[in-house]
Backbone as JSON, one array per atom type, in Angstrom:
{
  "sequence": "XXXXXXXXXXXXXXXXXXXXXXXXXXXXXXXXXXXXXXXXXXXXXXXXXXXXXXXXXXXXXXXXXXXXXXXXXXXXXXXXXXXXXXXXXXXXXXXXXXXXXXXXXXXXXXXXXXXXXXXXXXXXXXXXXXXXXXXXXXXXXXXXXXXXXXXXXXXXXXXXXXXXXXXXXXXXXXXXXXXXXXXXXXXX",
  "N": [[85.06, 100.91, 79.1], [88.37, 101.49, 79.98], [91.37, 99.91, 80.58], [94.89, 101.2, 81.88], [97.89, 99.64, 82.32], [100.7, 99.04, 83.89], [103.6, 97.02, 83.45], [106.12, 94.52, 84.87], [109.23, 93.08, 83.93], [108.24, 90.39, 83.99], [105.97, 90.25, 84.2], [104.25, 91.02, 86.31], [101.89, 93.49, 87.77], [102.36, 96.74, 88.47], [101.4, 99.37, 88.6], [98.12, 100.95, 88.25], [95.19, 102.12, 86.08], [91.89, 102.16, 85.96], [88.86, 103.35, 84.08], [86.01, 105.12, 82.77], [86.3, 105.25, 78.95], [86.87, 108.37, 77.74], [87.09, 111.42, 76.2], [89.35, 114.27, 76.1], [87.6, 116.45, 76.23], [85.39, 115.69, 77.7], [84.06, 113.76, 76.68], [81.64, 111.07, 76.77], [83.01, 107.43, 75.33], [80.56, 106.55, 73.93], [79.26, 108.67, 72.67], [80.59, 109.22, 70.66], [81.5, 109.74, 67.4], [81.05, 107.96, 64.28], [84.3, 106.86, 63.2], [85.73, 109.03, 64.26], [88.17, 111.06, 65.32], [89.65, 111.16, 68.81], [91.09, 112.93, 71.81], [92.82, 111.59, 74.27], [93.61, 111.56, 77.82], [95.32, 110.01, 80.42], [96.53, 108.82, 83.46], [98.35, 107.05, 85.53], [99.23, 105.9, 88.29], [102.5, 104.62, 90.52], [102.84, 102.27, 91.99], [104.13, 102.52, 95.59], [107.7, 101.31, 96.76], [108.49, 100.2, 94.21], [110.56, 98.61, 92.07], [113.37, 99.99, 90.72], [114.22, 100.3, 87.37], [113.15, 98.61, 83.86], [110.24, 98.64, 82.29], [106.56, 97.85, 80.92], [103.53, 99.54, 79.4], [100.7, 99.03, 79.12], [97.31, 98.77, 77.59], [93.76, 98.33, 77.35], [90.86, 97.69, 76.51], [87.42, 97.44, 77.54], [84.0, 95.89, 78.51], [81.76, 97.32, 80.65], [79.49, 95.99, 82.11], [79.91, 93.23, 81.84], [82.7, 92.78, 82.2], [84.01, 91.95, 80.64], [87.22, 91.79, 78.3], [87.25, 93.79, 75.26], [88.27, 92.88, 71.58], [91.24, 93.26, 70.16], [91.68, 95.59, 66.98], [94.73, 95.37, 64.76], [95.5, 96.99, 61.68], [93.52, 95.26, 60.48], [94.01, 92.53, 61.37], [94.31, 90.15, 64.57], [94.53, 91.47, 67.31], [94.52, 90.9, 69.86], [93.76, 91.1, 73.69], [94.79, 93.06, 75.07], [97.14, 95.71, 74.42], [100.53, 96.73, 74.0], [101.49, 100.01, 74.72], [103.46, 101.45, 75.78], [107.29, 101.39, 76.52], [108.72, 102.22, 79.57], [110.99, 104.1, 81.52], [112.12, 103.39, 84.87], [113.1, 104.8, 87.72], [114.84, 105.3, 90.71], [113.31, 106.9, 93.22], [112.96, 109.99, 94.59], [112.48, 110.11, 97.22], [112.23, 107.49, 99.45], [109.79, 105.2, 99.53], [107.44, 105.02, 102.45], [106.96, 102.57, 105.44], [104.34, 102.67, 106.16], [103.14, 103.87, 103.47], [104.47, 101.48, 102.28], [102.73, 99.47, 103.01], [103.22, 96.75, 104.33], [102.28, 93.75, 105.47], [103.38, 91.97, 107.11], [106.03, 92.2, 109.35], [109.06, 92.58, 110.31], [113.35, 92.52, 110.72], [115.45, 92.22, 109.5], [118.59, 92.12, 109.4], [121.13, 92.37, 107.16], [124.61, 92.03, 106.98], [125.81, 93.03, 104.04], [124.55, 95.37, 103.08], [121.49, 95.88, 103.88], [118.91, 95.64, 104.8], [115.67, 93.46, 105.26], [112.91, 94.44, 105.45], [109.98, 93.39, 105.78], [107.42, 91.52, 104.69], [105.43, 89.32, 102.35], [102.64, 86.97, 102.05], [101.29, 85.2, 99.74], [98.83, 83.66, 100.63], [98.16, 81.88, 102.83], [97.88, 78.71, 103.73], [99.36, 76.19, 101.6], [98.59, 74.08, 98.88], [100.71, 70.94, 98.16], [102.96, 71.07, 95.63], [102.23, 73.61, 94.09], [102.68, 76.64, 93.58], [104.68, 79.3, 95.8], [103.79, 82.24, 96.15], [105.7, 85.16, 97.43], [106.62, 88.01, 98.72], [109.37, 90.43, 99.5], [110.39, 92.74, 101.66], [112.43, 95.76, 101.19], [115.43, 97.45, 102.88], [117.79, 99.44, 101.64], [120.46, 99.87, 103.14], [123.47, 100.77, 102.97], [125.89, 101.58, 100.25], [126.54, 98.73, 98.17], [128.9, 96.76, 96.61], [128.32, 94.49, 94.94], [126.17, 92.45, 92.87], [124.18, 90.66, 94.68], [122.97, 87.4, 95.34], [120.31, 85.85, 96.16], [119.23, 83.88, 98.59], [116.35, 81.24, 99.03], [114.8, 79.3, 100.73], [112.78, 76.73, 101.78], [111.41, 74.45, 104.14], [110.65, 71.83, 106.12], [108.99, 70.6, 109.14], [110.17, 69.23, 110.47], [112.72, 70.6, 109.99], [113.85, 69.46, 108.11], [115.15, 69.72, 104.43], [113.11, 71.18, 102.21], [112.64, 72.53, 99.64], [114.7, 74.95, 98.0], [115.78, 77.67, 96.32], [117.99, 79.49, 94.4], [118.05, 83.04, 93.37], [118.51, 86.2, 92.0], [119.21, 88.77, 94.04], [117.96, 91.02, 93.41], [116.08, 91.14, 90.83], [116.47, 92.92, 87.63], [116.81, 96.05, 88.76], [119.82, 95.51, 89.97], [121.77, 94.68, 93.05], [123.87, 95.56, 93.37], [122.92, 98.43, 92.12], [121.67, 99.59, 94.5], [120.44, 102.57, 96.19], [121.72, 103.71, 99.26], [119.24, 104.3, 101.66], [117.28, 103.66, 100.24], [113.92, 102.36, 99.22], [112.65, 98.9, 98.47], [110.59, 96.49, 96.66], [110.19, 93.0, 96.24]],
  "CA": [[86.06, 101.35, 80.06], [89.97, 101.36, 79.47], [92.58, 100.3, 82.04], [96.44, 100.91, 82.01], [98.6, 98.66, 83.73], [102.68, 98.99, 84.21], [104.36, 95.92, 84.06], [107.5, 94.82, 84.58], [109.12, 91.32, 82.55], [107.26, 89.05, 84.56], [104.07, 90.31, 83.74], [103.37, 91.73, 87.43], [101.56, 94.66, 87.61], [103.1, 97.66, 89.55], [100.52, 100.28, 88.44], [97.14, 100.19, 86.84], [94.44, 102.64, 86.43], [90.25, 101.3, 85.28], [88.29, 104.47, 84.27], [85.6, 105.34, 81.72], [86.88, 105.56, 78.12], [86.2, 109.71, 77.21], [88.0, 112.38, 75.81], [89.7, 115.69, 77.33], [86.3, 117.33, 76.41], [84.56, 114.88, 78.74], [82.61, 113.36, 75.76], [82.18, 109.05, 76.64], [83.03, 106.87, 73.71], [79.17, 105.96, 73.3], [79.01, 109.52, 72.13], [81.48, 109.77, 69.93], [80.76, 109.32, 66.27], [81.97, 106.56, 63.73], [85.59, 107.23, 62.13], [86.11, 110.38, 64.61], [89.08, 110.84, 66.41], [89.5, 111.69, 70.08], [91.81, 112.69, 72.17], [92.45, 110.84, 75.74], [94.6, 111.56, 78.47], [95.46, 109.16, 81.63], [97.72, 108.99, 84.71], [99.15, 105.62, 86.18], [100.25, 106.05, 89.64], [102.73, 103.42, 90.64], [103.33, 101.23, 93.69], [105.14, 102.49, 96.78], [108.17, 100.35, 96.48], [108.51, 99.62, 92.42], [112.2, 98.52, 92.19], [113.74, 100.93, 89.55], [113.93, 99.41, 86.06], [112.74, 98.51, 82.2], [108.65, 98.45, 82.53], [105.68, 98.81, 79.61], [102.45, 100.29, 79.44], [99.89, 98.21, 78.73], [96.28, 99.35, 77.55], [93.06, 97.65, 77.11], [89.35, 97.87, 76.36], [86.25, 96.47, 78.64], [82.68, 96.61, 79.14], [81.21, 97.32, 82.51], [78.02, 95.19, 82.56], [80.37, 91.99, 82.72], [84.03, 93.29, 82.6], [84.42, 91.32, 79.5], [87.63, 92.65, 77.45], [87.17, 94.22, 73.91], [89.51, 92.26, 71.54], [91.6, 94.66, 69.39], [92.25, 95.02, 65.81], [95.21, 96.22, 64.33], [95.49, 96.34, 60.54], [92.61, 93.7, 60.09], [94.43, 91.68, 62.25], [93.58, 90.16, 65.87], [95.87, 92.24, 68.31], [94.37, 90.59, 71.6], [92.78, 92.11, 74.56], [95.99, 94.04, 75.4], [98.37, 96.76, 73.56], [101.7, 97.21, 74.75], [101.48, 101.47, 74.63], [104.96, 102.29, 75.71], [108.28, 100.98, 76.88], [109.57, 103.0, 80.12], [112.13, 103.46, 82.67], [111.89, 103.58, 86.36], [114.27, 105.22, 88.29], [114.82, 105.11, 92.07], [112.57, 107.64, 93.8], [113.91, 110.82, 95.19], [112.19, 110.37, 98.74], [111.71, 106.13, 99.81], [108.31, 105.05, 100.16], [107.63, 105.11, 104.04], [106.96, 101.35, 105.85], [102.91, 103.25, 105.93], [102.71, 103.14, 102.31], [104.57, 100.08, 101.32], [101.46, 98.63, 103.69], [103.67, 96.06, 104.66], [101.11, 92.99, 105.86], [104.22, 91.03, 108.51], [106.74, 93.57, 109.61], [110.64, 91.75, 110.15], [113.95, 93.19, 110.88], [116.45, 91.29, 109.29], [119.47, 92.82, 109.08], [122.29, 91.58, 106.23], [126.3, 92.61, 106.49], [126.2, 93.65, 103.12], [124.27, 96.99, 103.31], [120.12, 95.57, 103.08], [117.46, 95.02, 105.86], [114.14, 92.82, 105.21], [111.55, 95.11, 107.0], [109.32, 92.8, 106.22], [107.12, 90.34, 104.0], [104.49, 89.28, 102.11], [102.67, 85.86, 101.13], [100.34, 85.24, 98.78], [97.99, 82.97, 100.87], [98.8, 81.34, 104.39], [98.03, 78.0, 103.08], [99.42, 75.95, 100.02], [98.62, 72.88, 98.49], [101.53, 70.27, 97.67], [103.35, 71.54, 94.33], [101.31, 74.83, 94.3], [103.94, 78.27, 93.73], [104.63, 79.92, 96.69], [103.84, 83.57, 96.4], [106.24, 85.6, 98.48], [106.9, 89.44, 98.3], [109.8, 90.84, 100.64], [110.38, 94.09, 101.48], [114.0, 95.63, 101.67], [115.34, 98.44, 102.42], [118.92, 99.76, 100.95], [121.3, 100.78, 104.33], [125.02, 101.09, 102.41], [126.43, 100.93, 99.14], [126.42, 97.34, 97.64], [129.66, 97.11, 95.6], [128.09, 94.01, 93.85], [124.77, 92.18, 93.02], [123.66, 89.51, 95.5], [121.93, 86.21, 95.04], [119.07, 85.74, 97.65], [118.66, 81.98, 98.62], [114.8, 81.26, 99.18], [114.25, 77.82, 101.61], [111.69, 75.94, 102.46], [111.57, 73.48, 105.29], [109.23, 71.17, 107.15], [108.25, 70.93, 110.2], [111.08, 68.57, 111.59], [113.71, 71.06, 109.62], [114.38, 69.04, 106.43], [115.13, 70.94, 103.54], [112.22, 71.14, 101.43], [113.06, 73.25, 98.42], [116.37, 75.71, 97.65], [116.27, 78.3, 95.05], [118.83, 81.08, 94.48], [117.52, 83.85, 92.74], [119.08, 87.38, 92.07], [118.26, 89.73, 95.37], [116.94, 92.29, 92.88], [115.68, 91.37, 88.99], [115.61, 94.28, 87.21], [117.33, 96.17, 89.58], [119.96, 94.46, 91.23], [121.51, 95.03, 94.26], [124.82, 96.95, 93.16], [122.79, 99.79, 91.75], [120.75, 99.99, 95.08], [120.54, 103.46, 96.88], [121.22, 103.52, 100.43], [117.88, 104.43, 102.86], [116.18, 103.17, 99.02], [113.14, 100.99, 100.11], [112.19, 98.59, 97.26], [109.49, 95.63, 96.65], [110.13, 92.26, 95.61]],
  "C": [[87.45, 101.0, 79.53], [90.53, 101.26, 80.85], [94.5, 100.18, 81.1], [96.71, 99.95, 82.91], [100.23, 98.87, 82.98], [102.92, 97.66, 84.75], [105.66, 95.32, 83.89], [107.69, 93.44, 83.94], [108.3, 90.42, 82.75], [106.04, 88.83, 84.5], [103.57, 90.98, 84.96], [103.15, 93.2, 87.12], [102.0, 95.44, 88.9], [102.3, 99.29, 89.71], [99.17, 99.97, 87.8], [95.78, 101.45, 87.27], [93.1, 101.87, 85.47], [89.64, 102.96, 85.29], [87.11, 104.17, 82.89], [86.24, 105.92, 80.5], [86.02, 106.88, 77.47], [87.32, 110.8, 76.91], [88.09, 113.52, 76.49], [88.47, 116.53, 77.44], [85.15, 116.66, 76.88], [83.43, 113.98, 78.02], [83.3, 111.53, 76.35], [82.44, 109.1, 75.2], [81.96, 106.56, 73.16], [78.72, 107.74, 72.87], [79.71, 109.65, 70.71], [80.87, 108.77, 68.31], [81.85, 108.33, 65.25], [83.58, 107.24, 63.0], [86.02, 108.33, 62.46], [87.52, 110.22, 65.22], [89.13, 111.74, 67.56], [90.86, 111.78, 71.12], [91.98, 112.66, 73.91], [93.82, 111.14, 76.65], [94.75, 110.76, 80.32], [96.93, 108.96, 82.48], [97.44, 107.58, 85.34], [99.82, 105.75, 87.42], [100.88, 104.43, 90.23], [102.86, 103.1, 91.8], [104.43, 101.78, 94.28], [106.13, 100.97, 96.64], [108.37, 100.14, 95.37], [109.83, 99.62, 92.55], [112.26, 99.53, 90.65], [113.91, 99.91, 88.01], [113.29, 99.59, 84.4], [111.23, 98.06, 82.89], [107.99, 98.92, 81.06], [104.54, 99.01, 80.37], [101.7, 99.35, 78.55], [98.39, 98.96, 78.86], [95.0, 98.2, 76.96], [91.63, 98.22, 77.38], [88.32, 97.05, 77.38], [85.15, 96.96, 78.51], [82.43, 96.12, 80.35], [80.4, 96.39, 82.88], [79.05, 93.96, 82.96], [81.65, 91.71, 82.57], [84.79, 91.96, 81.63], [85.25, 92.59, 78.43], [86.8, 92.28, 76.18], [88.21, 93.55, 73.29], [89.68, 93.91, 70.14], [91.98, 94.33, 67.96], [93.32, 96.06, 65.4], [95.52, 95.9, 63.09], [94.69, 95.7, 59.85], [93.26, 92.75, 61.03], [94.3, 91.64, 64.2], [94.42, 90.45, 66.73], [95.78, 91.83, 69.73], [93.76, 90.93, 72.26], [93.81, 92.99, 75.25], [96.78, 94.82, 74.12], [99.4, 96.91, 74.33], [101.85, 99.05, 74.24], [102.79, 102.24, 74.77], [105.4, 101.43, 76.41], [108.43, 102.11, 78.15], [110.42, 102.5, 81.19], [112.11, 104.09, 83.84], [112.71, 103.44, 87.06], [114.11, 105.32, 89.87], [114.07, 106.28, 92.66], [113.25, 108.62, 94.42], [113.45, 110.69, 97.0], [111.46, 108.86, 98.66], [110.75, 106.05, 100.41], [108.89, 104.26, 101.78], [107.02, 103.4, 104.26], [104.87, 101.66, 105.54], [102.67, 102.99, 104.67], [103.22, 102.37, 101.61], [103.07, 98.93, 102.04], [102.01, 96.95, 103.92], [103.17, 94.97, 106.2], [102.39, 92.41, 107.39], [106.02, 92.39, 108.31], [108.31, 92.32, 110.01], [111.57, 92.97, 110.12], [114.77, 92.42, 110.61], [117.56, 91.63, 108.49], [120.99, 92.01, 107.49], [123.5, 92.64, 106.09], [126.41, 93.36, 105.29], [125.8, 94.75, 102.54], [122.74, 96.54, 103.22], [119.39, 95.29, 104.79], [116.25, 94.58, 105.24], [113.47, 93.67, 106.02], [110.9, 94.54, 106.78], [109.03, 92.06, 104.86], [105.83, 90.22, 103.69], [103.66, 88.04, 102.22], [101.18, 85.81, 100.34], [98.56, 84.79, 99.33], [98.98, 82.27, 102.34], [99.03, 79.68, 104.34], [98.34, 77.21, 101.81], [99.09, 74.22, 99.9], [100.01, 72.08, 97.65], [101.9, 70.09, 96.21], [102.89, 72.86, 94.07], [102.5, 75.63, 94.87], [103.57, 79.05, 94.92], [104.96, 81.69, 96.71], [104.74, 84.76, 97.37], [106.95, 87.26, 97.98], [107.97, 89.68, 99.95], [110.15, 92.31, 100.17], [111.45, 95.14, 101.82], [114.3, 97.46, 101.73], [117.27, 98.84, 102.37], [119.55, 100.4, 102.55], [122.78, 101.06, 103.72], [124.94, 100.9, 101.19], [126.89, 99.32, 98.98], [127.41, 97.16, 96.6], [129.72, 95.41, 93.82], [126.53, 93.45, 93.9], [124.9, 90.55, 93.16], [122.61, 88.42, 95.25], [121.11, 86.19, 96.32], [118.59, 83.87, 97.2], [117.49, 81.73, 99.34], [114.71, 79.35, 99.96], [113.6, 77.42, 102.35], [111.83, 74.43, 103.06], [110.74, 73.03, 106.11], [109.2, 71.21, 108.43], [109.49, 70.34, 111.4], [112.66, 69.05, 111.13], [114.36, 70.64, 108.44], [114.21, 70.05, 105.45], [113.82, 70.48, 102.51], [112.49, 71.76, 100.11], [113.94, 74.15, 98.8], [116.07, 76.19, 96.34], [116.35, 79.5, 95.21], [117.88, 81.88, 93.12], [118.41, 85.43, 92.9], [118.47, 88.3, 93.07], [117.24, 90.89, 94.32], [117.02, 92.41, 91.13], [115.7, 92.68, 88.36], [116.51, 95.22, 87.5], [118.29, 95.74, 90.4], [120.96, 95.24, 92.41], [123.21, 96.42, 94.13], [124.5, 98.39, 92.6], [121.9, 99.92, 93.1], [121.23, 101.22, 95.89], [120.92, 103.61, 98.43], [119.72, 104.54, 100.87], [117.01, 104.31, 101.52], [115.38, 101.74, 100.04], [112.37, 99.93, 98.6], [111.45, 97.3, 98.0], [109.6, 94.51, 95.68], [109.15, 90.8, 95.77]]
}
C-alpha cells in the first residue's frame, strides 16, 4: 500500500490518502514485473480549514498484513520510510470551509477588535498529566482586514486562578494574520 500525506513545517498532517499501490491500468504492484516501470496517479484531499501556506508531499510504502513501512532506497542508500515528493503552496480557498466541515468538536464565539472570531476549539485529550504538551487546535474565522500580524497569548491557570503557564505564539504560523481574508475560516 502507499499513503500521501501533506504536511506543513511542523510535521502535522493536513491531508493524507492510504490506498493500494497499482498503476493507471489497474495492475497491483504484486503483478508487476522486476525492473518495469509503472505509472501511478493519486489525489490528496486536504482539511477543511488548512491555513494557506509552504506544505510538502510526503510518500511512503506499507504492507497491509501488519502496516509495517517499506524502508526506501535511493542510490544504494537508506532513504527512510518517507520521501518528501513535492514542495507546494496553499492558497486561501475561494469559498471558507463551513463550521459543518471544519467538524468543530466545542463551538465558542469569541470575538477580537482586530478583525478575528474563535468559533471554536479543539483539545487533544480532556485530561493531562503534569508536564505532558497540551494539544489545542482553535478555530478562527477572518471578519476584517488585519493591517498587521498578531501574537496570540495561550494561558493556563489553576483552579484558584494562578497563572500556570504563558506562551505567546504568532496567531497564524505560516500564514499570519496580516495576509488573512476576511469571512476566511482557518485551523490552528
Amino acid at each position: 500500500h502507499l499513503f500521501l500525506r501533506v504536511l506543513d513545517a511542523e510535521g502535522r498532517v493536513w491531508g493524507q490518502q492510504d490506498a493500494p499501490l497499482k498503476d493507471v491500468d489497474g495492475h497491483r504492484v504484486s503483478a508487476w514485473a522486476a525492473g518495469s516501470t509503472h505509472l501511478t496517479r493519486h489525489t490528496v484531499a486536504l482539511e477543511p480549514g488548512i491555513p494557506a501556506g509552504d506544505y510538502r508531499v510526503v510518500a511512503g510504502l506499507y504492507r497491509l498484513d501488519d502496516l509495517a513501512g517499506l524502508p526506501i532506497t535511493i542510490a544504494g542508500r537508506d532513504g527512510g520510510l518517507q520521501l518528501s515528493v513535492a514542495e507546494i503552496a496553499v492558497t486561501p480557498p475561494l469559498a471558507p470551509a463551513s463550521e459543518e466541515e471544519l467538524a468543530i468538536p466545542h463551538a465558542a464565539a469569541l470575538s477580537l477588535d482586530e478583525g478575528a472570531v474563535v468559533i471554536g476549539y479543539a483539545l487533544d485529550a480532556e485530561h493531562y498529566p503534569s508536564g505532558q504538551v497540551i494539544g489545542l487546535t482553535l478555530y478562527w474565522r477572518c471578519t476584517a482586514a488585519m493591517a498587521e500580524d498578531y501574537t496570540l497569548e495561550l494561558i493556563l491557570r489553576d483552579d484558584t486562578g494562578r497563572l500556570a503557564v504563558a506562551q505567546a505564539l504568532p496567531a497564524g504560523p505560516g500564514h499570519p494574520t496580516g495576509q488573512w481574508v476576511p469571512g476566511e475560516t482557518l485551523r490552528y
